[in-house]
N, C-alpha and C positions, 0 to 999 in steps of 0.2 A: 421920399418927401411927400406925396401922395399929391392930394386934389384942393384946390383953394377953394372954399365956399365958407357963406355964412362967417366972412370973418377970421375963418382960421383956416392955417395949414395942418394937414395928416389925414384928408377924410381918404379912405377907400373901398373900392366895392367889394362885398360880397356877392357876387351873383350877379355881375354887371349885365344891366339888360343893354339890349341892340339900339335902342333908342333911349336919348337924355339930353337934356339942353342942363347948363349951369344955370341959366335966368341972369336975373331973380324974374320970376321962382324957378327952382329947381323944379323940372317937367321929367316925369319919369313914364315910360310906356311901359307897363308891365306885359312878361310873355305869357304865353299857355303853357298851364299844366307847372304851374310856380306854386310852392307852399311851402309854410314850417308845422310840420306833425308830427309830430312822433308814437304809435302805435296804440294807444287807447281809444275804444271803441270801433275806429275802423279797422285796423289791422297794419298799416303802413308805417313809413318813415318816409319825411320829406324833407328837405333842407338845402330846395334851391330857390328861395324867395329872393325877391331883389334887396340891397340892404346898403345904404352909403353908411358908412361906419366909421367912427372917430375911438379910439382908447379914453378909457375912463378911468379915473382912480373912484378906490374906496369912498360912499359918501359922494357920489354925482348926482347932478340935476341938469336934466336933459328938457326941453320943452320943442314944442313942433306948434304950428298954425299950419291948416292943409285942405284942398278941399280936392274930387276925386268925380269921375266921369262913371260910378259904377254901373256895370249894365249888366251881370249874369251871375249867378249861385256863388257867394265865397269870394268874388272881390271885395278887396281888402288894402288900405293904406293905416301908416300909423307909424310908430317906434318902436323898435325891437332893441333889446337887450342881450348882447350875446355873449357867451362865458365859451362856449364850445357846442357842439352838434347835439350833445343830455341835456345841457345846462341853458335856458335863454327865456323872454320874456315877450312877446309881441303885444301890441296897444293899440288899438286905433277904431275903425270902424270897417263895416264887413255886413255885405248884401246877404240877406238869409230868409229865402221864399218872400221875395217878394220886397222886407224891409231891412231899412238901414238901423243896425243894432250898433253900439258902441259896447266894446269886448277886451276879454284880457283872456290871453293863451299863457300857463307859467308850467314849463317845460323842466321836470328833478327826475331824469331817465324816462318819464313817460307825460304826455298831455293832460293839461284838465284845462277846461272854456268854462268861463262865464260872459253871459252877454245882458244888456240891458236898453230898452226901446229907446233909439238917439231922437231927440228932438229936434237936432241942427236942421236946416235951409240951406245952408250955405256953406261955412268954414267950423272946423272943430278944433279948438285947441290941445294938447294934451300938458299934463306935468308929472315926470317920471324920476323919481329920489329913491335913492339908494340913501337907509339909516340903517348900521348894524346889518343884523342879517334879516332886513327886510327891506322890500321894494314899497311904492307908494305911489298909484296911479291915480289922480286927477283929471277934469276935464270940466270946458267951458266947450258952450253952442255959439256961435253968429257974432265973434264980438265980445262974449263973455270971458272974461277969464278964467284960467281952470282950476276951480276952487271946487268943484263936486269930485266926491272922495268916489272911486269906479271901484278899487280893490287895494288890499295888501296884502303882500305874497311872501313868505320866505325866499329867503334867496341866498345861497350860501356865500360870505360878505369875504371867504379870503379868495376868492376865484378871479384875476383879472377880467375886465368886458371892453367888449364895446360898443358904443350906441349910435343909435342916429336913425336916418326916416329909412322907412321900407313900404316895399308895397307886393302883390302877387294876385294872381290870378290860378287860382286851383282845380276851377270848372271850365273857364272863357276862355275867351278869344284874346283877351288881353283891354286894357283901360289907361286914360291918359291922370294921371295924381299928380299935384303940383303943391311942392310945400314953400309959403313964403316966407317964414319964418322958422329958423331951427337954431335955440343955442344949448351951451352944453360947458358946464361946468365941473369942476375936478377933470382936468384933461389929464392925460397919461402923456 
């Protein structure tokens, strides 16, 4: 049956961390030494990020409102896309020397990151679409709606997912991310 939130039943975790409140909002304490990487440039594979996850059909639109307590190298909150441990998508924003970047991680056997200077204050929205075999990452600052185009990514369209908010701490101690709004279309 899984977890009520946000409206629907079936959410569950991947990577359930130690600490979470339902809310609203949803308050998630990400642990140390949490991440999704998979082996490009550093050498690694990771794949214990925190992750509340819902089934999505072909052709979903997932969106998130969040905002996040970052305090060390690589914390990170946002929406992940997951097909399986090769296959997945993460979104959100993510501490890096210093500043807060808004980023897409798109995971086909191996990582590739791109990031770009977040301007948010406060809250960042995202909107994340599956068309065909590609994804489609948007994003609003403060309030804004998420109409800035972040990336489009391949994504191979006949792979079951599932989506929903995540968060991790790669480098820290761990961080408090609280998402008020999460919905999610084309449910499985």
């Amino acid at each position: 049956m899984g977890i009520e939130m946000f409206g629907m039943c079936g959410w569950r975790w991947f990577n359930e961390p130690a600490s979470w409140s339902a809310g609203p909002p949803l308050t998630v304490q990400s642990e140390p030494e949490t991440d999704w990487w998979r082996t490009t440039h550093y050498g690694f594979v990771h794949d214990n990020g925190h992750a509340l996850l819902h089934g999505a059909e072909p052709g979903f639109r997932a969106t998130a409102t969040f905002e996040a307590d970052y305090r060390d190298q690589y914390d990170q909150a946002g929406l992940l896309v997951r097909a399986d441990e090769r296959n997945w998508l993460k979104t959100g924003i993510e501490l890096v020397d210093g500043a807060l970047l808004l980023g897409a991680v798109v995971t086909r056997d191996t990582s590739d990151w791109s990031v770009t200077p977040c301007p948010a204050r406060q809250s960042v929205s995202l909107d994340v679409r599956q068309e065909g075999d590609s994804i489609t990452v948007r994003y609003g600052v403060d309030g804004q709606p998420p109409e800035t185009l972040l990336r489009i990514a391949y994504f191979p369209p006949d792979l079951p997912v599932s989506v929903g908010p995540m968060c991790a701490s790669p480098t820290g101690q761990g961080f408090p991310a609280r998402f008020t709004e999460v919905a999610l279309s084309g449910t499985a």
